[in-house]
C-alpha positions in Angstrom: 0.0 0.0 0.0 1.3 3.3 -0.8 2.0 5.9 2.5 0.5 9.4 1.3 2.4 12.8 2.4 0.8 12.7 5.6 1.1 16.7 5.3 -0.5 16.5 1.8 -3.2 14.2 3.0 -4.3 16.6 5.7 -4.7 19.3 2.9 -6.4 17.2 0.3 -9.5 16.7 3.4 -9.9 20.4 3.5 -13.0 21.9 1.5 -10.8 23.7 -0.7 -7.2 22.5 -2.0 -4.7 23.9 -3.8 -3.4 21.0 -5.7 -1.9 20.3 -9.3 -0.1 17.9 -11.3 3.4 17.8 -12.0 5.4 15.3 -14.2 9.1 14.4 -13.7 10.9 13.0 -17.1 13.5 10.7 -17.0 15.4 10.2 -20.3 17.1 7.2 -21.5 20.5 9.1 -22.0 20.0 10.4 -17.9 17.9 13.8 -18.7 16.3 14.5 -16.3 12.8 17.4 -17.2 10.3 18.7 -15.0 6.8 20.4 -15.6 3.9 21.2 -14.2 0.2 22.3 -15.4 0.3 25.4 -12.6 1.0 29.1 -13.7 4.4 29.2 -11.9 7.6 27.0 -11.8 7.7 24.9 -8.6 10.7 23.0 -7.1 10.5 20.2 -4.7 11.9 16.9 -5.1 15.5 17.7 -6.2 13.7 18.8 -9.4 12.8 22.2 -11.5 9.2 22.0 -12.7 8.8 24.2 -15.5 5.4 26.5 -15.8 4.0 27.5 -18.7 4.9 24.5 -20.4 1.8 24.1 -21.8 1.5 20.7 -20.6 -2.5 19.0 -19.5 -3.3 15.4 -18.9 -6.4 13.2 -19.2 -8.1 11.9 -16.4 -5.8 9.9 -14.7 -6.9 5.9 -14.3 -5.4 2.7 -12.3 -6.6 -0.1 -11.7 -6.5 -3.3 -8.9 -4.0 -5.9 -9.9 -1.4 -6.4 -13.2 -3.3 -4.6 -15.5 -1.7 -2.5 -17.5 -3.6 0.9 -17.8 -3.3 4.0 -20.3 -3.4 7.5 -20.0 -2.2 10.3 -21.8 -0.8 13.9 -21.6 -1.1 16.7 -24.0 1.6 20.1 -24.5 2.7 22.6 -27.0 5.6 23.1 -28.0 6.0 26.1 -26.3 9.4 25.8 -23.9 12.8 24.7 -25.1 13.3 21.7 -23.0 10.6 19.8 -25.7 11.4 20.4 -29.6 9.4 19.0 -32.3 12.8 17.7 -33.6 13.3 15.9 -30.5 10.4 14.0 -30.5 10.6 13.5 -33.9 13.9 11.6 -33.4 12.5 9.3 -30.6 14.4 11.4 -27.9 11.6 10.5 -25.4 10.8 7.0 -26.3 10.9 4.7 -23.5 11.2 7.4 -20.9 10.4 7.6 -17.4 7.5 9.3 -16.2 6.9 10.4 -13.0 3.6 11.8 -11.9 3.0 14.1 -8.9 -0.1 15.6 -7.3 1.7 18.5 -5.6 0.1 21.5 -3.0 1.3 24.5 -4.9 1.5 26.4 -2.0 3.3 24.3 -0.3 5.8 22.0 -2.6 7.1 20.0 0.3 3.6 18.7 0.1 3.5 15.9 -2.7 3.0 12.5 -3.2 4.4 10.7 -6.5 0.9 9.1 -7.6 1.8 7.1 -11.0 5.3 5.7 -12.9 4.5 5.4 -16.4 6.7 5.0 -19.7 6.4 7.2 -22.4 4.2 4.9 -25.4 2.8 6.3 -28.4 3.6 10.2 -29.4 1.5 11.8 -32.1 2.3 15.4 -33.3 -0.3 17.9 -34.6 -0.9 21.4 -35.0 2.5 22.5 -33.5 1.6 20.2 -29.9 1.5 16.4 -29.2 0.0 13.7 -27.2 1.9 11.0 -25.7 0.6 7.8 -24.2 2.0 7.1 -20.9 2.1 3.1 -20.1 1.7 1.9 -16.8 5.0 -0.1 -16.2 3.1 -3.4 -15.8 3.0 -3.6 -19.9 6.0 -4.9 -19.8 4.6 -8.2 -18.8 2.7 -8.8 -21.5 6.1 -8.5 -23.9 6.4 -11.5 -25.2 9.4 -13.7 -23.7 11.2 -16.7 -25.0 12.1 -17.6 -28.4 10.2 -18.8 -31.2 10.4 -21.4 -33.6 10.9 -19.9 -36.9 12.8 -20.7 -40.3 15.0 -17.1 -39.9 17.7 -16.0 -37.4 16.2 -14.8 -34.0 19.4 -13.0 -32.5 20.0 -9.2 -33.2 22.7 -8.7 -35.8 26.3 -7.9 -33.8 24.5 -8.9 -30.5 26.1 -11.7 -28.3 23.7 -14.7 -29.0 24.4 -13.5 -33.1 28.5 -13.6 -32.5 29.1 -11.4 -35.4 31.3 -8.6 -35.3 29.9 -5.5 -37.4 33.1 -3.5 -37.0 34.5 -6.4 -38.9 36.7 -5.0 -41.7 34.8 -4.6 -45.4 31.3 -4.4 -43.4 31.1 -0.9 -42.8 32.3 1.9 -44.6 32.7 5.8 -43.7 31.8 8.3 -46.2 29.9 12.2 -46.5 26.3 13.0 -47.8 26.4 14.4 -51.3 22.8 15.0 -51.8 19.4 14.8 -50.1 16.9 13.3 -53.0 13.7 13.0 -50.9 13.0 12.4 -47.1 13.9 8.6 -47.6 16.9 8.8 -49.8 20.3 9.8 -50.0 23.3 9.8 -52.0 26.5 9.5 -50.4 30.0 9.3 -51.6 31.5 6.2 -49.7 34.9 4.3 -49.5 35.0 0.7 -50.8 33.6 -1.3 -53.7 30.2 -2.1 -52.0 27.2 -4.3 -54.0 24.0 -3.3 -54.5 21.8 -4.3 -51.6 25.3 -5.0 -49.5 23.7 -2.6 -47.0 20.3 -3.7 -46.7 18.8 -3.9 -43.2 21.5 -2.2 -42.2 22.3 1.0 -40.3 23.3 4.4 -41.1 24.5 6.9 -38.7 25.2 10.2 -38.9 28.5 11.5 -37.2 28.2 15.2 -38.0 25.8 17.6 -38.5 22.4 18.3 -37.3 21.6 14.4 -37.3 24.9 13.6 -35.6 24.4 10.9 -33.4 20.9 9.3 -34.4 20.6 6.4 -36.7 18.0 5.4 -39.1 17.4 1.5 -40.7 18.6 0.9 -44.4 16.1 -0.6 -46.5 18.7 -1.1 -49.2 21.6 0.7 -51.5 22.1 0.3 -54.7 24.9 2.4 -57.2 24.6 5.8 -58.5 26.7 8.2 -60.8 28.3 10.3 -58.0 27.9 7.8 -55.2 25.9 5.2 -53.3 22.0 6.1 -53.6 20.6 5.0 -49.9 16.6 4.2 -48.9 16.1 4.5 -45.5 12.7 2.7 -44.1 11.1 5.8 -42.8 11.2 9.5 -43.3 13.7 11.4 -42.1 12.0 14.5 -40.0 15.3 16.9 -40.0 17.1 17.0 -43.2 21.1 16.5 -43.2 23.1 18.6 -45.4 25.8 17.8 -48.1 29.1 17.3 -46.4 28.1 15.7 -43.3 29.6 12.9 -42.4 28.1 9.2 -41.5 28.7 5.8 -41.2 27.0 2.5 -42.8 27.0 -0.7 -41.8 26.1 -4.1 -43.2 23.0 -5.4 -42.0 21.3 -9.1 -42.0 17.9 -10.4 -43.3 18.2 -13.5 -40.9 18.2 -15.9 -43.7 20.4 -19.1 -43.0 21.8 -18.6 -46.7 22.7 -14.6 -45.7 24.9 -15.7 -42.3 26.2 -18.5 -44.4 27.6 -17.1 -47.4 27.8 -13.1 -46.4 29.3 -13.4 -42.5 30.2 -17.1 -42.9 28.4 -16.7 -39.4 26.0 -19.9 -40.0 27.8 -21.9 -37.1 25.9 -19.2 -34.5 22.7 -19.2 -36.8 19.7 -18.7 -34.7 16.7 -20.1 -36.7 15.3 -23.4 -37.6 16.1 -23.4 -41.3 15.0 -27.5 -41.6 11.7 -26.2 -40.7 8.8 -26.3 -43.3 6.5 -24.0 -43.9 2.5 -24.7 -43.4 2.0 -25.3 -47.1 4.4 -27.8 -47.0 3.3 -29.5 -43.3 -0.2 -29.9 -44.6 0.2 -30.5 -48.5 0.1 -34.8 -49.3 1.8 -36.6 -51.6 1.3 -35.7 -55.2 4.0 -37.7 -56.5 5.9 -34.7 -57.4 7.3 -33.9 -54.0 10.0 -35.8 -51.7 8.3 -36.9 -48.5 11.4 -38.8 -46.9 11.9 -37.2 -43.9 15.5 -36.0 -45.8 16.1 -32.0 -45.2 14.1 -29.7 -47.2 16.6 -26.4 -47.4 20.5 -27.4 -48.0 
């Protein structure tokens, strides 16, 4: 059971209170943002809460037990701590969020009611909405592995055994041009083939992108460089001359660790495995039903 601000409690039993909401963001990278919906900035909790912020929230909801509730909080972008480009490049994804009911009056007087993660942000009209997830979701994340014909480890991780650093599986070179918001031309070291870098990653190391990296959906030649489609848009644009990084990336096909990383000792899938079409079809006489392997 949760022990209320016995201060606070004896306030909140008054017939009028002077209460608000506060919300304490903890970023991924150690950031650590306060805010509040009142008119002016409060302090209490080793933390600045910012006024003006332009920040309201739903009706809170919880719930008995391991459910995992929803709510939502709403702000402009009207202070500097929150950009649209931030958002944009998932700066707030997966953070902590801590919400207080505070006496205004009286900041020593508050009680941390709800620790949620930040979900879902949408971005409209020059605000956004953010889901906040109670931290029970994480339960229902699926665990374990599953059975299936391609690789389940993450490409360079441990269970994977691949070194990405590898030499001739990433290359450094400069952006040349910006074709769309999915596509770039980059003038690159090394005699790369087309599609050598999709499901890869490219990183920017300069620039106003420096630092954030966006999937490779593939690469292909171009006069004046390497033409590279990225999977999703990019929000801020880069600018010829700055500087990134690409690196080879996997499809988690048995034939792709085999013959590109020579990596298949450490494969992670079931490649033997048949499909459903196969598992159910009969015997047509065309087909081998010997119990021999199916994929060599």
């Amino acid at each position: 059971m949760r022990a209320m601000n016995a201060a606070l409690q004896a306030h909140l039993v008054q017939d009028a209170t002077t209460v608000c909401h506060c919300w304490r963001l903890v970023l991924k990278n150690g950031t650590v943002l306060g805010f509040t919906e009142h008119d002016r900035d409060l302090v209490f909790a080793g933390t600045h809460f910012l006024a003006a912020s332009g920040f309201s929230s739903s009706g809170f909801e919880a719930e008995d037990g391991l459910s995992a509730s929803t709510n939502e909080v709403v702000g402009g972008f009207s202070n500097d701590a929150i950009t649209e480009e931030a958002l944009a490049a998932g700066d707030y994804d997966g953070a902590r969020v801590e919400v207080f009911l505070v006496n205004w009056q009286t900041p020593d007087q508050h009680q941390i009611m709800q620790v949620y993660e930040v979900g879902e942000v949408s971005r409209e009209g020059g605000g956004f909405s953010a889901e906040l997830r109670a931290i029970t979701h994480r339960l229902s994340q699926p665990q374990g592995r599953s059975f299936t014909r391609r690789c389940d480890a993450v490409f360079g991780d441990a269970a994977c055994g691949f070194n990405p650093q590898s030499p001739g599986f990433f290359t450094t070179g400069t952006v040349a041009a910006v074709e769309t918001d999915t596509r770039i031309l980059v003038t690159a070291g090394g005699d790369f083939s087309e599609g050598f870098f999709a499901h890869g990653v490219l990183s920017f190391e300069s620039g106003n992108l420096a630092g954030h990296r966006f999937d490779i959906e593939t690469n292909a030649l171009s006069s004046g460089g390497m033409r590279i489609d990225l999977w999703l848009p990019l929000e801020s644009m880069p600018q010829a001359g700055d500087q990134v990084r690409l690196m080879a990336g996997c499809d988690k096909a048995f034939s792709t660790c085999r013959n590109k990383f020579a990596n298949h000792l450490n494969f992670r899938g079931f490649p033997h495995m048949p499909g459903a079409d196969f598992g159910y079809s009969y015997v047509n006489g065309e087909s081998t039903h010997d119990g021999s392997p199916i994929f060599k």
